[in-house]
C-alpha positions as CSV (number, residue, x, y, z in Angstrom):
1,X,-19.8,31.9,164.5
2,X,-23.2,30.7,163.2
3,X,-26.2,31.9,164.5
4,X,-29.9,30.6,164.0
5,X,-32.7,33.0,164.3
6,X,-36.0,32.1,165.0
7,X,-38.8,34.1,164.9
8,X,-42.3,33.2,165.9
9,X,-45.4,34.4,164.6
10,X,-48.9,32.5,165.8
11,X,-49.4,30.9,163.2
12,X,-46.1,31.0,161.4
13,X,-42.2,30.5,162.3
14,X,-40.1,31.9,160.2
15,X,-36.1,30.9,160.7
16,X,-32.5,31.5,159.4
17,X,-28.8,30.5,159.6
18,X,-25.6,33.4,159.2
19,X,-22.3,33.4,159.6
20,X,-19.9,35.9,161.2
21,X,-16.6,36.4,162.0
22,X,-15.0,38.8,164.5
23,X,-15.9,41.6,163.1
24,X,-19.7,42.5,162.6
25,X,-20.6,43.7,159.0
26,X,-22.3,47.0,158.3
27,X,-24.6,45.6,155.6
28,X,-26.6,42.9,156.6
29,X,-25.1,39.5,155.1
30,X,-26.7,36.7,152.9
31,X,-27.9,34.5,155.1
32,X,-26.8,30.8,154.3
33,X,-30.4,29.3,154.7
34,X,-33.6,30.7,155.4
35,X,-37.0,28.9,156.0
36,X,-40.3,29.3,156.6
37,X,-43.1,27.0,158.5
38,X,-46.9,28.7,157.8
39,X,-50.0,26.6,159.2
40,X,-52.4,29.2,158.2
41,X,-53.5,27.5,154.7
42,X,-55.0,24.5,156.0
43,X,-55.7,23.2,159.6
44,X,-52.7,20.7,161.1
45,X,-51.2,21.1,157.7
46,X,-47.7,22.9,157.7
47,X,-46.0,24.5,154.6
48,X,-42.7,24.9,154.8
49,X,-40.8,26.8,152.0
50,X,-36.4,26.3,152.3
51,X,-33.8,28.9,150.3
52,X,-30.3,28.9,150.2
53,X,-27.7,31.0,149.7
54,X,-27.2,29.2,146.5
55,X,-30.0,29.7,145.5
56,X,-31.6,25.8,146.3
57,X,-35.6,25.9,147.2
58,X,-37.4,23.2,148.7
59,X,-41.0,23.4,149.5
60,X,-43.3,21.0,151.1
61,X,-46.4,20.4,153.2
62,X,-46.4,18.0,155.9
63,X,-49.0,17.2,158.8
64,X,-48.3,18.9,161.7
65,X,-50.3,19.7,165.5
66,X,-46.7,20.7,167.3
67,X,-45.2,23.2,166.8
68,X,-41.7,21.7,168.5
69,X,-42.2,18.8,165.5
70,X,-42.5,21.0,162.6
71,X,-39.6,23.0,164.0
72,X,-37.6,19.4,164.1
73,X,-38.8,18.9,160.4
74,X,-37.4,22.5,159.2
75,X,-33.8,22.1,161.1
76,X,-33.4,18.9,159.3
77,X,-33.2,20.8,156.3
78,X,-30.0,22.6,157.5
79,X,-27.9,19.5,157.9
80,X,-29.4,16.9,155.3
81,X,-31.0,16.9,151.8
82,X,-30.6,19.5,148.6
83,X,-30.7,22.2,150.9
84,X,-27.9,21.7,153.4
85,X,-25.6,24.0,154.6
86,X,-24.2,22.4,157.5
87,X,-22.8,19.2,158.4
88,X,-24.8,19.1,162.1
89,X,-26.7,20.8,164.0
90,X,-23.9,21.2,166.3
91,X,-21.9,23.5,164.3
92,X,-24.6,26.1,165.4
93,X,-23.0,28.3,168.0
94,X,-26.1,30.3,169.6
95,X,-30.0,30.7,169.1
96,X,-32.0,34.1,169.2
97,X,-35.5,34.4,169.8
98,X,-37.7,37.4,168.7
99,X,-40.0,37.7,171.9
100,X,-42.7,39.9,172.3
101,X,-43.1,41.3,175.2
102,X,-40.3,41.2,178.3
103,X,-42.5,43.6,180.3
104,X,-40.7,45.7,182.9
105,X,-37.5,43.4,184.0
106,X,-36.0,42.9,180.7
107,X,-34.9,45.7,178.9
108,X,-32.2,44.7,176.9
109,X,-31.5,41.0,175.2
110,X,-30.9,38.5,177.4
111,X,-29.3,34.7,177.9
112,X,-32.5,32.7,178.1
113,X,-32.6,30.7,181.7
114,X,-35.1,29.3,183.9
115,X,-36.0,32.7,185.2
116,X,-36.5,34.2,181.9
117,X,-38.4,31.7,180.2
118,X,-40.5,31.7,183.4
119,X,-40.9,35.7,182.6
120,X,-41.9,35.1,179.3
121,X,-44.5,32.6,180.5
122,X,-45.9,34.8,182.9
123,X,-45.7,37.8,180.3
124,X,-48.4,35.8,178.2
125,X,-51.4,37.2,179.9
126,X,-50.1,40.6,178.0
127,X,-49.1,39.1,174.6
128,X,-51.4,35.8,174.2
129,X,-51.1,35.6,170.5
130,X,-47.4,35.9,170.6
131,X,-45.6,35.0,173.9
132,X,-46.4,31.4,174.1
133,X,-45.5,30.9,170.4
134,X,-42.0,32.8,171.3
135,X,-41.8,30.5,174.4
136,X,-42.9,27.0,172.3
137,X,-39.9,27.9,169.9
138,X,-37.6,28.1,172.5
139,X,-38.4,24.9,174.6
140,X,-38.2,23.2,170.9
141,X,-34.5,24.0,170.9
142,X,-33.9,23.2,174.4
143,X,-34.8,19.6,173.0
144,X,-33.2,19.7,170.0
145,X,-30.0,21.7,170.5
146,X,-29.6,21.1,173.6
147,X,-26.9,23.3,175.7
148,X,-26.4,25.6,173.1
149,X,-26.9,29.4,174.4
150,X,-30.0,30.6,173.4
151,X,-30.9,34.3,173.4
152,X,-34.4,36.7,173.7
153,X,-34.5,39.6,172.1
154,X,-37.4,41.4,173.0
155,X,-39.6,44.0,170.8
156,X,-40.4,45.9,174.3
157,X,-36.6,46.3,174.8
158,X,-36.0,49.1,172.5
159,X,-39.0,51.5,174.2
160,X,-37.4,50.5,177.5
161,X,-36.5,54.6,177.2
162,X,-39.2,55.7,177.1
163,X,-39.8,59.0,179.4
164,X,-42.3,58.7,182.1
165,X,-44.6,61.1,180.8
166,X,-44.7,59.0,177.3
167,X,-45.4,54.9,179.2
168,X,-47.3,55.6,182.4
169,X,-51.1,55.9,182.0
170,X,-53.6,58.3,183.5
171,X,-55.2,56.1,185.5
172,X,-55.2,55.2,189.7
173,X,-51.2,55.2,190.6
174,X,-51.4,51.7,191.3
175,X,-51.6,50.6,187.9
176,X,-48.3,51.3,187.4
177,X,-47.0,49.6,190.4
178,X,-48.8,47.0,189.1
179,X,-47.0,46.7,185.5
180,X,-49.6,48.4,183.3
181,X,-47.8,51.0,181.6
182,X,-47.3,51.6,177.7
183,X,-44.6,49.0,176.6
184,X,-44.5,49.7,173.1
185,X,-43.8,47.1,170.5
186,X,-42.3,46.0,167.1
187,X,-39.2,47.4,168.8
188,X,-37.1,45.2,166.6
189,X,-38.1,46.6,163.8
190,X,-37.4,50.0,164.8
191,X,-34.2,49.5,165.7
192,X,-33.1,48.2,162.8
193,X,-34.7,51.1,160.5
194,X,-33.4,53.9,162.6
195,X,-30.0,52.8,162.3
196,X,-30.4,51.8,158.3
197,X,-32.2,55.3,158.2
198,X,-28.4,56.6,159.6
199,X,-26.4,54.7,156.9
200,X,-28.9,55.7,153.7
201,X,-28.6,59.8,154.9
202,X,-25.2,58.9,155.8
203,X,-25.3,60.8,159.0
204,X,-24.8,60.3,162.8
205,X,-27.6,58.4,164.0
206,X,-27.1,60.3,167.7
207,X,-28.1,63.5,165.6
208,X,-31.2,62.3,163.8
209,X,-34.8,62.8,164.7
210,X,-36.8,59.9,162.9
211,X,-40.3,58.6,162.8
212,X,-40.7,55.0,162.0
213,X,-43.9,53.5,160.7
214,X,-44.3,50.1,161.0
215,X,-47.7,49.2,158.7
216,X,-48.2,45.7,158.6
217,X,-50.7,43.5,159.6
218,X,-49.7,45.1,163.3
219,X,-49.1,48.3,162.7
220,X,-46.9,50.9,165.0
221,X,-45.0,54.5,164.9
222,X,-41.9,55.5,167.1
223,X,-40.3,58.5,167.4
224,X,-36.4,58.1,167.6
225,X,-34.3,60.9,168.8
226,X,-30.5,60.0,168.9
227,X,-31.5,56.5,168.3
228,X,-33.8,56.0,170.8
229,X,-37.1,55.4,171.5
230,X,-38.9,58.5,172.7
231,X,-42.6,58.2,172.1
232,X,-44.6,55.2,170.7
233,X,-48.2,54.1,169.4
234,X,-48.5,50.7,170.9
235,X,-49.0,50.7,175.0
236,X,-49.5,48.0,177.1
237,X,-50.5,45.3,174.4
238,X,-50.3,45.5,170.8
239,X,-53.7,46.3,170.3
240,X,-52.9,50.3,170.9
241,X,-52.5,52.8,168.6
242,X,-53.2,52.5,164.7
243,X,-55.5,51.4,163.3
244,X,-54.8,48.2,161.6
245,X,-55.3,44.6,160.2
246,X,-57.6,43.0,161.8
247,X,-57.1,45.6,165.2
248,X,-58.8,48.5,166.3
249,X,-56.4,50.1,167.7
250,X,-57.0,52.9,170.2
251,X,-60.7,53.3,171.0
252,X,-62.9,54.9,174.1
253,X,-62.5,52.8,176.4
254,X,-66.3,53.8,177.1
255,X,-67.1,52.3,174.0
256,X,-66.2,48.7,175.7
257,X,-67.8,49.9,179.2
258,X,-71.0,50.8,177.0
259,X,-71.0,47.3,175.3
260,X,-70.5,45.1,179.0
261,X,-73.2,46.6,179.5
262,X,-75.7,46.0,177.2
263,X,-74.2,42.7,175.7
264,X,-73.4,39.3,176.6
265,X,-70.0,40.0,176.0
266,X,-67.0,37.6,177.7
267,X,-63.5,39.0,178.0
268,X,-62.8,36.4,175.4
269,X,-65.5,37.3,172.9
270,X,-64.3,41.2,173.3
271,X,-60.4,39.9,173.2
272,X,-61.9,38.3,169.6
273,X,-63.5,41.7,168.6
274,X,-61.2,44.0,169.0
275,X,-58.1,41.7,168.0
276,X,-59.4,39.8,165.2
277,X,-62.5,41.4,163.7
278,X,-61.7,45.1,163.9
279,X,-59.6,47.6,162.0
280,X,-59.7,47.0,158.1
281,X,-61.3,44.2,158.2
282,X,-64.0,45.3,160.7
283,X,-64.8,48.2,159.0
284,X,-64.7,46.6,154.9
285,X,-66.1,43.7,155.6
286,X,-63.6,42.6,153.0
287,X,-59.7,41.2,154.3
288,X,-57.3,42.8,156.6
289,X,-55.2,42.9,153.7
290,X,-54.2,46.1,152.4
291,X,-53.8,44.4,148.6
292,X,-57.6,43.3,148.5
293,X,-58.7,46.8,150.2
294,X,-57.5,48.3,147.3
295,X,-59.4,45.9,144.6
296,X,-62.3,46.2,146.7
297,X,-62.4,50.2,146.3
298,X,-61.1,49.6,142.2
299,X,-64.8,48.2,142.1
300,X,-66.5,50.7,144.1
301,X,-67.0,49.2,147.5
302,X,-67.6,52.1,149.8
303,X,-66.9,50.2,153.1
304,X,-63.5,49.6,151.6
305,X,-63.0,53.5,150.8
306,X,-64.0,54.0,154.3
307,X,-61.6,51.7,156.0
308,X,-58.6,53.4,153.8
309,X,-59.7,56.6,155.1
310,X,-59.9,55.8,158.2
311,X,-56.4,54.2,158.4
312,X,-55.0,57.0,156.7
313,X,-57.1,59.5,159.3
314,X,-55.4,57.6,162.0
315,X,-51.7,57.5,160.6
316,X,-51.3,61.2,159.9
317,X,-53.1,62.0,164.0
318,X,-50.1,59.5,164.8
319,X,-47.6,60.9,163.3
320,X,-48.6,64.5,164.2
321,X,-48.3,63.3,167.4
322,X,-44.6,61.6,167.3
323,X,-43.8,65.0,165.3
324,X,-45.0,66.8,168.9
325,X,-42.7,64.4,170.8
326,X,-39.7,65.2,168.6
327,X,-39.9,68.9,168.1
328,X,-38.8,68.6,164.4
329,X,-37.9,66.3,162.0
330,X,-35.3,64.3,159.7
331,X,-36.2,61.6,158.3
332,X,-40.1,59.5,157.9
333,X,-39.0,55.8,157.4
334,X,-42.0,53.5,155.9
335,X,-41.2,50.1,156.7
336,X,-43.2,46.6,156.8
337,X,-45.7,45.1,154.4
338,X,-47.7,47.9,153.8
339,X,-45.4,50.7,154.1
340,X,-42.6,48.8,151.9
341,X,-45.5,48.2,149.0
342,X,-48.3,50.9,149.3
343,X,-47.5,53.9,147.4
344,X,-51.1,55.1,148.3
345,X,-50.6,55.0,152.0
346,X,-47.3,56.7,151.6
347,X,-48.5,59.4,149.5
348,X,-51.5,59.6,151.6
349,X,-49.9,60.1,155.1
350,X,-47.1,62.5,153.4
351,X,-49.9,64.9,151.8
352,X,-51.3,66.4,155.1
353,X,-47.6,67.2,155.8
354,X,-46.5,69.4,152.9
355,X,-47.2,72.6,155.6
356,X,-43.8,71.7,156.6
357,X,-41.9,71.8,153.3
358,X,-42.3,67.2,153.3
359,X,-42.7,66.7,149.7
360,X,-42.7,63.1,147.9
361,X,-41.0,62.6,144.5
362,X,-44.4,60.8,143.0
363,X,-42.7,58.9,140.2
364,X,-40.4,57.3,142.9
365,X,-43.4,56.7,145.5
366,X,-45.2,54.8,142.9
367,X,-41.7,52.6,142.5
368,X,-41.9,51.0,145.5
369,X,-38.0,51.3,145.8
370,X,-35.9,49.5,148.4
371,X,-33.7,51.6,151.1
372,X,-34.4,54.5,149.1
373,X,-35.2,58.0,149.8
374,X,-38.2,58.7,148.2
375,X,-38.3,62.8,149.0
376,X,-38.5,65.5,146.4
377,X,-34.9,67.0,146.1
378,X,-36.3,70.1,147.4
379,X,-38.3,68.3,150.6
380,X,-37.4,69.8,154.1
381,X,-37.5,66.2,155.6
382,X,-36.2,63.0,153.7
383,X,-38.4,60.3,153.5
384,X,-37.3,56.9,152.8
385,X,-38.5,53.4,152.6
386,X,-36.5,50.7,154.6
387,X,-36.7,46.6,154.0
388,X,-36.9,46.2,157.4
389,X,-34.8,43.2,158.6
390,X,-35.2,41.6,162.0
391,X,-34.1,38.6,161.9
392,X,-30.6,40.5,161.3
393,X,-31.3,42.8,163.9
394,X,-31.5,39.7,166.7
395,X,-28.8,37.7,164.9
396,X,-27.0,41.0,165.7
397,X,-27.9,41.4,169.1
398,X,-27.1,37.5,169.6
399,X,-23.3,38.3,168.4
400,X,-23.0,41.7,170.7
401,X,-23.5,39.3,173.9
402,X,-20.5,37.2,173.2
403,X,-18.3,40.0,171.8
């Protein structure tokens, strides 16, 4: 069975290709080709980098204003040139999607039809970065593979759990019977690293209590009892929570009441704000990138030492908080760009923990390993860091639905 994944980003699309047989691996497998489309360089310019399993690269720019084009471009790469791995497209048996947010209805993955893609459309006004690139990459394949099952896998599905007390806000009643509630997101993600988090300690994964921390550019917590979801960061849109990139994260909301009224502020300009000029970057001045935050305080720049603190601030309050949810604790998973690569951050968020016997070993923090515990020997509560994988998370959920 082989199984193309595409995930969607707003300004990127990152895809691959596995194959499986009857039986589903424990480890995730090579896949046989993996690609990436980024149009972030340079305006209706598209890069697009192609691996192999054997190892063959291909890299190339190409102009591009459609996304359904560049996706064209990238598939031909499967079946044709140094990098092909197929014979046709046809041998491809299903298609998953990575979508954002499926809002109340859809809770698990799902066969994508009429209905659901008109879900996902109407689901934009609550992910408008991410929803309409999830649903462009989807009406692409309906072109150029078309017939073939195609499946979403939603990052709201795995907070679907969530108790009442955790996703409904304190607002008037009728918010909720309107669909605002906390959705949570980056679900994916969590999934996959509680259930690698199970295999690494080698325990039952319906016994563990885990906190996930997914620091990237978006950055999110869950707490996972018994493998699922019990309290999150991110609420209604994926501007909640942390503190991060380029987002605030969670703020007074007087603070936006305060500014409608004293500025000429559009929802769109405050959508900009808060979204895209915020978090890091709002507060250094300098990138949303955690990399050039730290260059930035190597040469003394103050702003940049405040944003760290801040995000750190912000990342112990959250994890307190998912440490309230869970009554005790396991494991402490670091997962995603930052949390895979900053041994500050970790060391950081684990130090206002030691109370509760969570100790680091430093000379493995600063390593940076992969799917490793990175605990003292003597640490009451493991802490490891997981590669997290979801594109091999929805290639797995694609191969549940037909077995």
């Amino acid at each position: 069975m082989k199984i193309l994944v595409l995930n969607a980003g707003s300004s990127s699309q990152k895809s691959c290709l596995y194959e499986l047989n009857d039986r589903l691996p424990d480890r995730q497998p090579q896949p046989l080709w993996e690609a990436q489309i980024d149009w972030h360089h340079r305006e209706g310019v598209a890069q697009l980098k192609v691996e192999t399993a054997s190892a063959t690269e291909l890299e190339e720019e190409f102009a591009s204003d459609s996304r359904e084009a560049a996706i064209s471009r990238m598939l031909e790469t499967l079946w044709q040139g140094k990098t092909q791995v197929i014979n046709s497209l046809k041998e491809i048996d299903i298609v998953g999607h990575r979508v954002v947010h499926g809002g109340q209805d859809y809770q698990q993955s799902t066969l994508i039809s009429p209905d659901v893609k008109e879900a996902i459309a109407r689901l934009s006004v609550f992910a408008p970065v991410h929803n309409p690139a999830n649903l462009e990459g989807i009406e692409a394949l309906e072109k150029i593979l078309p017939n073939r099952p195609q499946v979403a896998v939603f990052d709201t599905a795995f907070h679907a759990q969530l108790p009442p007390a955790a996703f409904v806000y304190p607002g008037p009643y009728e918010w909720l019977e309107n669909g605002i509630r906390r959705y949570g997101f980056h679900g994916i993600s969590h999934q996959y690293c509680a259930r690698r988090a199970a295999q690494l300690l080698n325990r039952d994964l319906t016994h563990l209590r885990l906190i996930s921390c997914h620091l990237g550019n978006g950055c999110s917590l869950a707490a996972i009892r018994g493998g699922v979801s019990v309290d999150t960061t991110m609420g209604f849109t994926p501007l909640d929570g942390l503190m991060m990139g380029s987002r605030s994260g969670a703020i007074d909301p007087g603070i936006i009441i305060h500014l409608l009224r004293r500025e000429d502020l559009t929802s769109e300009k405050l959508d900009n704000i808060l979204n895209r000029n915020s978090g890091l970057k709002g507060i250094s001045g300098v990138s949303s990138d955690m990399r050039q935050i730290g260059d930035a305080i190597a040469q003394g720049n103050e702003r940049a030492q405040l944003a760290l603190d801040i995000y750190i601030h912000r990342l112990r309050a959250g994890i307190a908080a998912m440490l309230a949810s869970l009554g005790g604790l396991d494991a402490l998973i670091f997962t995603a760009g930052v949390g895979e690569n900053s041994a500050v951050v970790r060391s950081a968020a684990c130090e206002a923990f030691g109370f509760m016997g969570l100790k680091l070993d430093g000379e493995k923090n600063q390593q940076s390993p992969v799917d490793e515990d990175i605990a003292a020997v003597d640490s009451a509560v493991r802490i490891l860091i997981i590669h997290t994988q979801e594109d091999w998370e929805i290639a797995r959920e694609c191969w549940k639905l037909y077995h």
